[in-house]
LUMZAMI-849549 format. One line per field, with one value per residue (C-alpha): residue number from 1; x, y, z. Coordinates in steps of 0.1 Angstrom, whole numbers, plus 2048, in hexadecimal, padded with zeros to 3 digits. Example, Ala and Ser with C-alpha at 12.3 -4.5 7.8 and 13.67 -1.06 7.14 Angstrom:
resi	c(1 | 2) $
east	c(87B | 889) $
north	c(7D3 | 7F5) $
up	c(84E | 847) $
This chain:
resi	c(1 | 2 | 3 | 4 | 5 | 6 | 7 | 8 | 9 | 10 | 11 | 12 | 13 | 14 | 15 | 16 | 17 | 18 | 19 | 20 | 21 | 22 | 23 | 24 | 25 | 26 | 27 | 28 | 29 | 30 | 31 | 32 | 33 | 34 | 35 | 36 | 37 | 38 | 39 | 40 | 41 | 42 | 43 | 44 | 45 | 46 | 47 | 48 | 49 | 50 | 51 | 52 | 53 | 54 | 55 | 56 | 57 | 58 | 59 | 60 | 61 | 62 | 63 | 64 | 65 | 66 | 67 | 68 | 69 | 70 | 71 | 72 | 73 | 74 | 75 | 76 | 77 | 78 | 79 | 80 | 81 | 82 | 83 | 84 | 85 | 86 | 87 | 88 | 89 | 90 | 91 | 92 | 93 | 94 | 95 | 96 | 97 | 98 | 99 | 100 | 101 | 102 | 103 | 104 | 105 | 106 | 107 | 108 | 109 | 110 | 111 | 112 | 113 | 114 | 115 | 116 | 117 | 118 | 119 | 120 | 121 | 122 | 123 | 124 | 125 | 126 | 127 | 128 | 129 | 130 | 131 | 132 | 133 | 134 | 135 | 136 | 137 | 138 | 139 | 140 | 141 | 142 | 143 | 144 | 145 | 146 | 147 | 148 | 149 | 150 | 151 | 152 | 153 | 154 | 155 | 156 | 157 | 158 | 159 | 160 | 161 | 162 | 163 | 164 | 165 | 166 | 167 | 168 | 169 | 170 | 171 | 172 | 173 | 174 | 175 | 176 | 177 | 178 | 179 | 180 | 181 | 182 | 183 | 184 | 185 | 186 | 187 | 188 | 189 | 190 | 191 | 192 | 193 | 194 | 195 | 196 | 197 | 198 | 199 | 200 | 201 | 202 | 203 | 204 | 205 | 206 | 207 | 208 | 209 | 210 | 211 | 212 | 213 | 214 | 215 | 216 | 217 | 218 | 219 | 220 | 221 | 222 | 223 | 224 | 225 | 226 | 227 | 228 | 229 | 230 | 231 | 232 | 233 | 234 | 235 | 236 | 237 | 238 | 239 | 240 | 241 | 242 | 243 | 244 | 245 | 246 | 247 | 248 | 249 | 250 | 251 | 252 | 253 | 254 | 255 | 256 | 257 | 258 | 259 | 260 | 261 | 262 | 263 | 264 | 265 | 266 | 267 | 268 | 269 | 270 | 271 | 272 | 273 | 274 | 275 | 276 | 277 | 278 | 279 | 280 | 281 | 282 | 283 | 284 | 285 | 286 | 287 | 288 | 289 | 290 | 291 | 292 | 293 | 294 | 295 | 296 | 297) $
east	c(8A5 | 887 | 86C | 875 | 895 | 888 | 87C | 855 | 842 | 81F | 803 | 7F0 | 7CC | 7BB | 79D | 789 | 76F | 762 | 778 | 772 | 78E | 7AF | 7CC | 7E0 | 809 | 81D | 834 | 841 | 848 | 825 | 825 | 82A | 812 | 7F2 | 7FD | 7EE | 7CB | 7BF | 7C3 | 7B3 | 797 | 790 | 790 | 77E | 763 | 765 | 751 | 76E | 77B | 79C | 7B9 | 7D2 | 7F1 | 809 | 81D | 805 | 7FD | 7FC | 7E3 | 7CA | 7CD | 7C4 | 7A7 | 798 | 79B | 796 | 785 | 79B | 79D | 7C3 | 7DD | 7FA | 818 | 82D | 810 | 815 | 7FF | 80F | 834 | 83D | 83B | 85C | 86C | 87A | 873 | 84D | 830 | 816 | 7F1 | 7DE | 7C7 | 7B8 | 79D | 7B0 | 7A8 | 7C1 | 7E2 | 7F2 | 814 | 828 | 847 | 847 | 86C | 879 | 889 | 87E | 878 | 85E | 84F | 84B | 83A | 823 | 817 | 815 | 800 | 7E7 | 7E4 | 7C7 | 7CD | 7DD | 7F7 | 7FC | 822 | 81D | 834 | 844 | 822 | 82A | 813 | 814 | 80E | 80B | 7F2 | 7DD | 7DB | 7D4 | 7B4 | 7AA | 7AC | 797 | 77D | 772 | 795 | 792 | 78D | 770 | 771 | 76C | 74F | 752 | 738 | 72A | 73B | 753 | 75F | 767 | 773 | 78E | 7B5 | 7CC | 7E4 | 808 | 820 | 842 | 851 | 860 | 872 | 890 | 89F | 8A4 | 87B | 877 | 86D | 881 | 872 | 87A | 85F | 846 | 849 | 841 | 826 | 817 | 818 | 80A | 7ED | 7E7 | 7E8 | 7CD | 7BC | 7BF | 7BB | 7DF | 7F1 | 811 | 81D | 83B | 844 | 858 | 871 | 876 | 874 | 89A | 8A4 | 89B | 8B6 | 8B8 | 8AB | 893 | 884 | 883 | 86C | 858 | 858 | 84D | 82B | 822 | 82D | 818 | 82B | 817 | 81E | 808 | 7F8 | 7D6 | 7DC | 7E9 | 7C7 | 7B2 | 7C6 | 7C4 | 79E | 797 | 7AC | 7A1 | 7BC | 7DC | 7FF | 81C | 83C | 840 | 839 | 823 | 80C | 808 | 800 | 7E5 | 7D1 | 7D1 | 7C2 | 7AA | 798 | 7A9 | 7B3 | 7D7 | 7F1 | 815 | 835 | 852 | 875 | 888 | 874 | 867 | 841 | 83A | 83F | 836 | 81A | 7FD | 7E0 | 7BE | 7A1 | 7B0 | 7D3 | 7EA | 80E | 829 | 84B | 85B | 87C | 89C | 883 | 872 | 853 | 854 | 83A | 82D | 822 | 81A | 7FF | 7F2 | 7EA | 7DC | 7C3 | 7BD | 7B8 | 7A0 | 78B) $
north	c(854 | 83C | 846 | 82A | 839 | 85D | 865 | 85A | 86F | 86F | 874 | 896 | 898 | 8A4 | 8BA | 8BA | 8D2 | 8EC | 8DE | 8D6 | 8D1 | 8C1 | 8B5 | 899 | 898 | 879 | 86B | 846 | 81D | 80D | 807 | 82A | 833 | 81A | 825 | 84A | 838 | 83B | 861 | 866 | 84E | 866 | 887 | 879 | 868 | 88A | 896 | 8A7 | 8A5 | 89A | 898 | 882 | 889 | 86A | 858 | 851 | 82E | 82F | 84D | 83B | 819 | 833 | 845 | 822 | 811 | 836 | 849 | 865 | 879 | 86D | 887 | 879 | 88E | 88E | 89B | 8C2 | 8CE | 8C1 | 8B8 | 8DF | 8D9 | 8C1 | 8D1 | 8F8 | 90A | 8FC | 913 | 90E | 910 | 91E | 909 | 922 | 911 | 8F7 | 8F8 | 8DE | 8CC | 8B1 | 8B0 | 892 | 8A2 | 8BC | 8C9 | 8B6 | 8DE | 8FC | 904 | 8EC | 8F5 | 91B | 90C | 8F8 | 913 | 929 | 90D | 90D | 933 | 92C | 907 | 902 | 8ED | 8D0 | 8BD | 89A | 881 | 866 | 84C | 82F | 80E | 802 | 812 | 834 | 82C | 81C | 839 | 84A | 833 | 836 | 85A | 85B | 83F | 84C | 842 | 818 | 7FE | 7E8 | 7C4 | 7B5 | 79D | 77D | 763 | 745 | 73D | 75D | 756 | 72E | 739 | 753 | 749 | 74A | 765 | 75E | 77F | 774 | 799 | 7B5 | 7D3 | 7C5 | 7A2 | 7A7 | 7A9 | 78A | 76A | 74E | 741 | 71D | 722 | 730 | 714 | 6FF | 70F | 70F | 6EA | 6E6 | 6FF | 6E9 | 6CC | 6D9 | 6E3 | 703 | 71B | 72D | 745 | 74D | 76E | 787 | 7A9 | 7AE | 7B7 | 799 | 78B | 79B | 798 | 776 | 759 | 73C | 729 | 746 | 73F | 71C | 71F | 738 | 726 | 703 | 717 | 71E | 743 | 761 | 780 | 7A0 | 7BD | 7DA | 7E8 | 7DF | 7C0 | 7BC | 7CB | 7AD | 797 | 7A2 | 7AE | 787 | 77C | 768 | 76E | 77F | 774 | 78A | 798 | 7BE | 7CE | 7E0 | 7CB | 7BC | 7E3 | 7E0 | 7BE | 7CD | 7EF | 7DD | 7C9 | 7A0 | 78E | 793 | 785 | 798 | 786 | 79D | 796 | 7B1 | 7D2 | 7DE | 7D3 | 7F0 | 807 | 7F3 | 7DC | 7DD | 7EA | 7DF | 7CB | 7A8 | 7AE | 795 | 794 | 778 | 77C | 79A | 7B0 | 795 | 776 | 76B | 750 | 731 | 720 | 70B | 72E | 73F | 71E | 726 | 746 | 745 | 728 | 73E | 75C | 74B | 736) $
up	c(801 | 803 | 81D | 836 | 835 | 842 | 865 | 864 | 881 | 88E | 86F | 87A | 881 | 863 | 863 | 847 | 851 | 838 | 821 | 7FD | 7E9 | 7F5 | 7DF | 7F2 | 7DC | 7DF | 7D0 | 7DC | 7D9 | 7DB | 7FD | 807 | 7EC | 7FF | 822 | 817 | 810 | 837 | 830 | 811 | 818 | 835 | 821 | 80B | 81F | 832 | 810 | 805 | 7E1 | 7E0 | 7C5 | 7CC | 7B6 | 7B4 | 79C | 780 | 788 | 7B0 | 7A9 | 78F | 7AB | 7CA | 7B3 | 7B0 | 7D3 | 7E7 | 7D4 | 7CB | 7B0 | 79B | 790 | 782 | 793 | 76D | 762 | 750 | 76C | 786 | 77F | 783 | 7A7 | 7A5 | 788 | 786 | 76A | 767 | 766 | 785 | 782 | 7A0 | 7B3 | 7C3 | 7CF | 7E3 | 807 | 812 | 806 | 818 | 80C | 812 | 7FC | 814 | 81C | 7FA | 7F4 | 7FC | 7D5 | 7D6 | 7F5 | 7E9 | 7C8 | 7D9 | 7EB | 7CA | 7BC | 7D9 | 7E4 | 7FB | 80A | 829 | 825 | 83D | 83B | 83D | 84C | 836 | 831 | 84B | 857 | 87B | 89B | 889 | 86E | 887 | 89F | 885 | 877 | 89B | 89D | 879 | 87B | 853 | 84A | 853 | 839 | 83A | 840 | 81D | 820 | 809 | 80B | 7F4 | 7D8 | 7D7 | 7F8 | 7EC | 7CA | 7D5 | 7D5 | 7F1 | 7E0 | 7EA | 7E1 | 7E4 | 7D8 | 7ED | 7E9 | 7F6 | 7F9 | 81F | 822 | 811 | 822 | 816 | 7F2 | 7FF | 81A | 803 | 7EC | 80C | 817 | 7F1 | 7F3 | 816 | 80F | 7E9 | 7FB | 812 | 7F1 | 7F2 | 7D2 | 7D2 | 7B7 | 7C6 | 7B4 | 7AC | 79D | 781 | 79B | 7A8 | 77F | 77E | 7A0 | 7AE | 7AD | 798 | 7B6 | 7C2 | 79E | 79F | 7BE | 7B1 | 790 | 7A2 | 7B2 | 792 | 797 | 786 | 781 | 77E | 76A | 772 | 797 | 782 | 780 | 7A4 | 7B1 | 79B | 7AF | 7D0 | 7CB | 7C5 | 7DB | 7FB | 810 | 807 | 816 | 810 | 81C | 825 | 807 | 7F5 | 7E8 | 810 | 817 | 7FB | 7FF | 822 | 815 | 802 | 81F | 814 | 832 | 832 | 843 | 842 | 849 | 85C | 85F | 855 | 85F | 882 | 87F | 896 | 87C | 85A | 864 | 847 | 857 | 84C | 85B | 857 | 85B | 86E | 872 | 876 | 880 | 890 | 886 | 886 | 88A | 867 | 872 | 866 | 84D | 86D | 879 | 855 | 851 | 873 | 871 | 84B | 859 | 87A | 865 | 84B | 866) $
């Protein structure tokens, strides 16, 4: 079951106080993967050194935006806590584990605790955006984002990135009104790169392609590649997806686009984050150019 399909509670307080070493274990889509940042950027701002253990890409992309220290979770370290039969190494000196697989089996409850004798282990609710997240970045001012400051000839250089991917069909905006408001910002001349996982390589329609294919359409391959991208980005424009959660994560103005999710509960949240459209009422690209001009004035 994906995480938006599990109940998503209130993200506890964390005290990091005379705490040295915490280990932070998820495993989870991109999104999921960035909505953790707020947390780990607050341990380890707190001064505490901090392992996150992730699927081996998510981990090395949260090691260089956060800060953390990356664990690959199918590493031979690591993957006994998912598998039976492994053989666990003690991390004794572990103080605290937030475990956001917590209640995945008992087994692997019992093993995580065998792995860290010594840490108080907190169970984390299923990583969420929205109301939640923001309480929470509210609750821990070390865990906010800075405001991305681009000036000169950076701030003039810098595309518009367009991301016209989600993780479902349903969360896509149409690709007829991205084409549309790819021409209207060009016209305005605008530097836009409208782009697309290899997800969407297999999955989009002939037509959905021909759009995409009429922007000029960049497909990216690797999270590394994503993060150039959005790191040079001016502003970022995207559906709700991961990448959204991570231009958001990473300080670019960005402007979501909600249709088919409750924006209560998924919103990005970042410094320069602003949303159009609401669950059952996708915006239209009248209001999309709006806000992008509002939001970049």
């Amino acid at each position: 079951m994906s995480a938006r399909g599990r109940q998503v509670g209130a993200i506890p307080r964390i005290d990091a106080e005379g705490v040295r070493e915490a280990w932070v274990l998820h495993r989870g889509a991109l999104g999921d993967s960035v909505l953790t940042w707020p947390v780990l950027r607050h341990l380890v701002r707190s001064g505490v050194e901090t392992t996150f253990v992730a699927d081996p890409a998510k981990a090395e992309l949260a090691s260089a935006c956060v800060g953390v220290r990356a664990l690959s979770a199918e590493s031979p370290e690591m993957i006994a806590l998912w598998r039976e039969g492994g053989s666990l190494r003690g991390r004794p000196g572990a103080g605290l584990v937030l475990d956001y697989e917590h209640g995945a089996s008992q087994a692997r409850d019992a093993r995580v605790k065998r792995m860290f004798p010594r840490a108080r282990v907190v169970p984390m609710p299923q990583a969420c955006g929205g109301e939640t997240l923001r309480a929470f970045v509210e609750a821990h001012p070390l865990a906010r984002v800075e405001t991305r400051e681009r000036e000169g000839e950076e701030a003039s250089g810098g595309a518009i990135v367009l991301h016209v991917g989600a993780g479902s069909d349903a969360k896509r905006w149409a690709m007829a009104n991205w084409c549309e408001l790819h021409e209207r910002l060009c016209d305005d001349g605008a530097g836009v790169v409208a782009i697309a996982g290899e997800v969407e390589r297999e999955r989009f329609s002939r037509t959905d392609a021909g759009f995409f294919q009429r922007m000029g359409g960049r497909w990216v391959e690797t999270l590394g590649e994503l993060r150039e991208i959005v790191d040079g980005a001016r502003a970022f424009v995207g559906n709700d997806s991961g990448p959204t959660h991570l231009a958001a994560q990473m300080g670019v103005a960005t402007l979501a686009l909600f249709g088919a999710t409750d924006v209560r509960a998924w919103a990005p949240v970042g410094p320069s984050v602003r949303v159009v459209g609401r669950l059952g009422a996708w915006g239209s690209v009248e209001e999309v150019a709006r806000e992008l001009s509002a939001m970049m004035s």
